[in-house]
C-alpha positions as CSV (number, residue, x, y, z in Angstrom):
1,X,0.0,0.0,0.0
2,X,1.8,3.7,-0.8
3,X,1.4,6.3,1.2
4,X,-1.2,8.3,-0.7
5,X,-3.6,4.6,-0.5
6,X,-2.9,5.0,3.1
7,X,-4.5,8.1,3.5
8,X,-7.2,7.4,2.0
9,X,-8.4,4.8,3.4
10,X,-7.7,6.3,7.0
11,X,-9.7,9.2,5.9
12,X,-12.6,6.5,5.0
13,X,-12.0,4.9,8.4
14,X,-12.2,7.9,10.5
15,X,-15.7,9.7,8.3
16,X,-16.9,5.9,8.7
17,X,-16.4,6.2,12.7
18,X,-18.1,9.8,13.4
19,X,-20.6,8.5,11.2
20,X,-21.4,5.2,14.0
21,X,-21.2,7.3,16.3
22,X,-24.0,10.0,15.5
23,X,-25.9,6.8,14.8
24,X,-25.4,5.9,18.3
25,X,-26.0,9.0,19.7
26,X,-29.6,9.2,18.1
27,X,-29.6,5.8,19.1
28,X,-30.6,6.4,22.8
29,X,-33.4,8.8,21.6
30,X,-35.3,5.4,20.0
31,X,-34.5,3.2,23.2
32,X,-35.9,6.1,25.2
33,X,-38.8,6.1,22.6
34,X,-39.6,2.3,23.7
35,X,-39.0,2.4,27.2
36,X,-41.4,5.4,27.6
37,X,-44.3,3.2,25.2
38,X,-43.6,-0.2,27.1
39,X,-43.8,2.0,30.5
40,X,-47.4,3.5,29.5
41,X,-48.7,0.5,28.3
42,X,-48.0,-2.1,30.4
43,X,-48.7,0.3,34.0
44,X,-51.7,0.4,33.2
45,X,-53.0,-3.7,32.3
46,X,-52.7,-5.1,36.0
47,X,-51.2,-8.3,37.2
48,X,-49.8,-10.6,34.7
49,X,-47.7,-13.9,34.2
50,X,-45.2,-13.8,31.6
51,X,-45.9,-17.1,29.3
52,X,-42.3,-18.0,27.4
53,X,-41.7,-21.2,24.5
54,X,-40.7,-21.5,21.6
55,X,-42.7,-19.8,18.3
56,X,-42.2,-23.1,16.4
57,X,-44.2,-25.1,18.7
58,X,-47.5,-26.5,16.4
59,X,-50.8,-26.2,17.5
60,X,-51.2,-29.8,17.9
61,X,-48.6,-30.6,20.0
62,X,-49.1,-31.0,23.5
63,X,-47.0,-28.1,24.8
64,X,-49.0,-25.8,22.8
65,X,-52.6,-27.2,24.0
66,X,-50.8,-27.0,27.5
67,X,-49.8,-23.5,27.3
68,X,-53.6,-22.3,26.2
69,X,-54.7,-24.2,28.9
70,X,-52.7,-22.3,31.6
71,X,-53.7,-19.2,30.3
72,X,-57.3,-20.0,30.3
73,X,-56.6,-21.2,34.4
74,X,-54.6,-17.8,34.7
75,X,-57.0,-15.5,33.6
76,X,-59.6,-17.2,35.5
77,X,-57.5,-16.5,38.5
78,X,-57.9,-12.7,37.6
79,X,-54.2,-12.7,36.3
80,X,-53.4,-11.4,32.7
81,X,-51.1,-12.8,30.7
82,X,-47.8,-11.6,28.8
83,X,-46.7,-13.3,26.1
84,X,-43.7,-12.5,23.7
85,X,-46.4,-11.7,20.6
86,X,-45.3,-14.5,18.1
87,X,-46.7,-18.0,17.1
88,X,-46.2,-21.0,19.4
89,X,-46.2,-21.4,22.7
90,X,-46.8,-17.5,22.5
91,X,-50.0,-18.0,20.5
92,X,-51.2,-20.6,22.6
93,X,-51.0,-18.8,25.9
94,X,-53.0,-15.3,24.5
95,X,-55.2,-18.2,23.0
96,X,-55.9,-19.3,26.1
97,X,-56.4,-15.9,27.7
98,X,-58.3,-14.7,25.0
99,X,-60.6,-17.8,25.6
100,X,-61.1,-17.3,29.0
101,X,-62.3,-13.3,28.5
102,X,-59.1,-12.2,30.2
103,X,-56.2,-9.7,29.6
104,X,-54.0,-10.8,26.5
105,X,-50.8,-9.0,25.6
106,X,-48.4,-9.5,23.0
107,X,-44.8,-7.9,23.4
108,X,-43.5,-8.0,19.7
109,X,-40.2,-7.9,18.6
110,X,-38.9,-7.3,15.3
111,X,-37.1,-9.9,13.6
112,X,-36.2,-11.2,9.8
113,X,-37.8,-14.9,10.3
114,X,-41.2,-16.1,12.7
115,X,-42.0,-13.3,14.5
116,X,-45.4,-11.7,13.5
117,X,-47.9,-10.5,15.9
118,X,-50.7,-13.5,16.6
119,X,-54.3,-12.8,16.2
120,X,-55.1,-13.7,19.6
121,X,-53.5,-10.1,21.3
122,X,-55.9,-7.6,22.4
123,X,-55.5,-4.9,20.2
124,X,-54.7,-2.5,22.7
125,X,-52.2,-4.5,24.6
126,X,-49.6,-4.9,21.4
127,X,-46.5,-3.4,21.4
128,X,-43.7,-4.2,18.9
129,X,-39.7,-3.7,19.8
130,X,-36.4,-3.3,18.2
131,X,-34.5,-4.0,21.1
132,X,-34.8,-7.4,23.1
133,X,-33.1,-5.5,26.4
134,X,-36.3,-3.3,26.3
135,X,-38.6,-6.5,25.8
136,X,-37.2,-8.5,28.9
137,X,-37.9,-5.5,31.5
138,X,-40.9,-5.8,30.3
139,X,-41.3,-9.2,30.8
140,X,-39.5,-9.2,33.9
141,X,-41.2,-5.4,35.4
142,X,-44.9,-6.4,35.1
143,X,-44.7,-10.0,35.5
144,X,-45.9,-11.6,38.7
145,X,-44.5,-14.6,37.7
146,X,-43.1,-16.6,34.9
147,X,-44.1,-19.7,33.3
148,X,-41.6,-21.3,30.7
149,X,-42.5,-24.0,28.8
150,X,-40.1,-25.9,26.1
151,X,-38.3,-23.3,24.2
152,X,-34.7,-22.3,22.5
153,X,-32.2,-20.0,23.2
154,X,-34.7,-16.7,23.4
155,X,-36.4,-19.4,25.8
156,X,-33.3,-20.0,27.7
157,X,-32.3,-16.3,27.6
158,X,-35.3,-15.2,29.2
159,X,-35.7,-17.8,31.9
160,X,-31.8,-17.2,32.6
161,X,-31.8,-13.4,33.1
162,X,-35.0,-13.8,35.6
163,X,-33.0,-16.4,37.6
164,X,-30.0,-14.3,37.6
165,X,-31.9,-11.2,38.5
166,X,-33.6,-13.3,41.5
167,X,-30.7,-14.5,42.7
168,X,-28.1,-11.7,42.8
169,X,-31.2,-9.6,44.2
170,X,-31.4,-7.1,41.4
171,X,-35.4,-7.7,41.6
172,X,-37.8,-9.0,44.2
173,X,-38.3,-12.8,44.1
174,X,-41.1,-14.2,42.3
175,X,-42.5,-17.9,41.2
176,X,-40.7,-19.1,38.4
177,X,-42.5,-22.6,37.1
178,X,-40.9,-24.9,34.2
179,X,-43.4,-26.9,32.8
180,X,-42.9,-30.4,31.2
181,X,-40.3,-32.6,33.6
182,X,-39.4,-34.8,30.3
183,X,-37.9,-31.5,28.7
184,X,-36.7,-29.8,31.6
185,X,-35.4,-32.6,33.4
186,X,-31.6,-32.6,32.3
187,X,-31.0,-29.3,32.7
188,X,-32.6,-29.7,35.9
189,X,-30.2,-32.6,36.7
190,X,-27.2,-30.8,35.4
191,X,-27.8,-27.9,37.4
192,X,-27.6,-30.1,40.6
193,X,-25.1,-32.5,39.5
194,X,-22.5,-29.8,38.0
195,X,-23.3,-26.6,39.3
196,X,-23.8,-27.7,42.5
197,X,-21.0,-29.8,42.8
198,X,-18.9,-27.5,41.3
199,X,-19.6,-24.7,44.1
200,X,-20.9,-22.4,40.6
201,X,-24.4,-22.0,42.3
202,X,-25.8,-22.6,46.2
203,X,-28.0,-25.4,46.8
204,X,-30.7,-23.2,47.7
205,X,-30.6,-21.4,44.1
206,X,-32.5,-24.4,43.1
207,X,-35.7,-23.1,45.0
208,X,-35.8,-20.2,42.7
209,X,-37.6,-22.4,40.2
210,X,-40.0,-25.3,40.3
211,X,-40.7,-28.3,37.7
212,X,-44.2,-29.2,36.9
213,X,-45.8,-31.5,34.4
214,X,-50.0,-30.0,34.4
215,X,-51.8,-26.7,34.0
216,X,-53.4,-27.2,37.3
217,X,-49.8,-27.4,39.4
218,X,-48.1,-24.7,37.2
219,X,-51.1,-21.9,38.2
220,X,-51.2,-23.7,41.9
221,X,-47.3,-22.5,42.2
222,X,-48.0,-18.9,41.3
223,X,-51.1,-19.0,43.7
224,X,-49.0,-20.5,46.5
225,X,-46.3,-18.3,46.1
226,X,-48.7,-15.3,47.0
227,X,-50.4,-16.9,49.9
228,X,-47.6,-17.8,51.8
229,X,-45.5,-15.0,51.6
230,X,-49.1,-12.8,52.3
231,X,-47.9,-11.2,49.1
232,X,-50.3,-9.0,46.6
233,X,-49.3,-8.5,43.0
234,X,-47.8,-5.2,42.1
235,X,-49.9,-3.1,41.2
């Protein structure tokens, strides 16, 4: 490369750089812009579980017909229910609510593949995101519990932060129910057999979440939780 080559393309670099970062800068105006919407939105529904699995879940499998019937038992309960806005399990559980005349939202998020709002989200109870850091304190900041059925990574991710958030005491404790003991039952294992053991987690951080197999226990956990720590939802 000569010298004059040189220049140039540190000139390119440099324009490139103030560029990103006037981007950025008008950045934080957009995450402010989502905050504020989530914020208005979601003070104002009432107490809700936050429903999580996997968008690619069918409507006739059995975690999908699972999930719309915990809603339906949720809503009856006088919770509403927060879902992530896409097919699936997500689906299912504003299915569900939707069924059982209750409170149905759908927290969006913009993405190239599967995620389109279901037709099962009350229409004013819809928000769509950009940013998956906004989504979660959603999840997490109106949520009186969570219920997380089989799922992938977003699945994981979600269920993860809470636990994390729980644990290192970044947010007040509250029910956390895995449902289905085939699929959750290795990582349930692995947690005690390798976290454990390895000293990476207490013993008592596995009380942070409990493994269930029916609608019926799933929304008896959330009820319990409440009752015997004389707790009211948050709002």
């Amino acid at each position: 490369m000569n010298t004059e080559e040189a220049k140039i393309r540190r000139a390119f670099t440099e324009k490139d750089w103030q560029e990103i970062k006037a981007q950025d800068t008008w950045q934080i105006f957009k995450i402010m812009a989502e905050f504020v919407e989530g914020f208005e939105k979601m003070s104002k529904i009432g107490p809700c579980v936050s429903i999580f699995g996997s968008a690619r879940t069918a409507p006739e499998n059995k975690y999908y017909l699972l999930a719309e019937e915990i809603a339906f038992q949720l809503t009856k309960e006088g919770y509403g229910v927060i879902t992530g806005g896409g097919p699936g399990i997500m689906e299912a559980a504003n299915k569900g609510a939707q069924k059982a005349k209750g409170k149905s939202v759908g927290l969006n998020i913009k993405l190239p593949f599967e995620q389109t709002p279901n037709p099962y989200i009350d229409f004013d109870k819809c928000i769509t995101f950009d940013y998956f850091f906004v989504r979660k304190l959603m999840f997490i900041k109106y949520a009186q519990g969570f219920i997380v059925l089989p799922g992938g990574f977003g699945t994981m991710d979600e269920l993860f932060e809470s636990l994390t958030l729980i644990q290192t005491k970044k947010i007040a404790r509250f029910p956390i129910v895995l449902v289905g003991k085939d699929y959750w039952g290795g990582l349930e294992e692995w947690i005690r057999n390798v976290l454990i053991t390895e000293k990476y987690i207490n013993p008592e951080d596995t009380k942070l979440f409990t493994v269930v197999d029916t609608a019926e226990d799933a929304v008896a956990v959330i009820d319990s939780f409440y009752s015997k720590y004389l707790l009211k939802p948050n709002f």
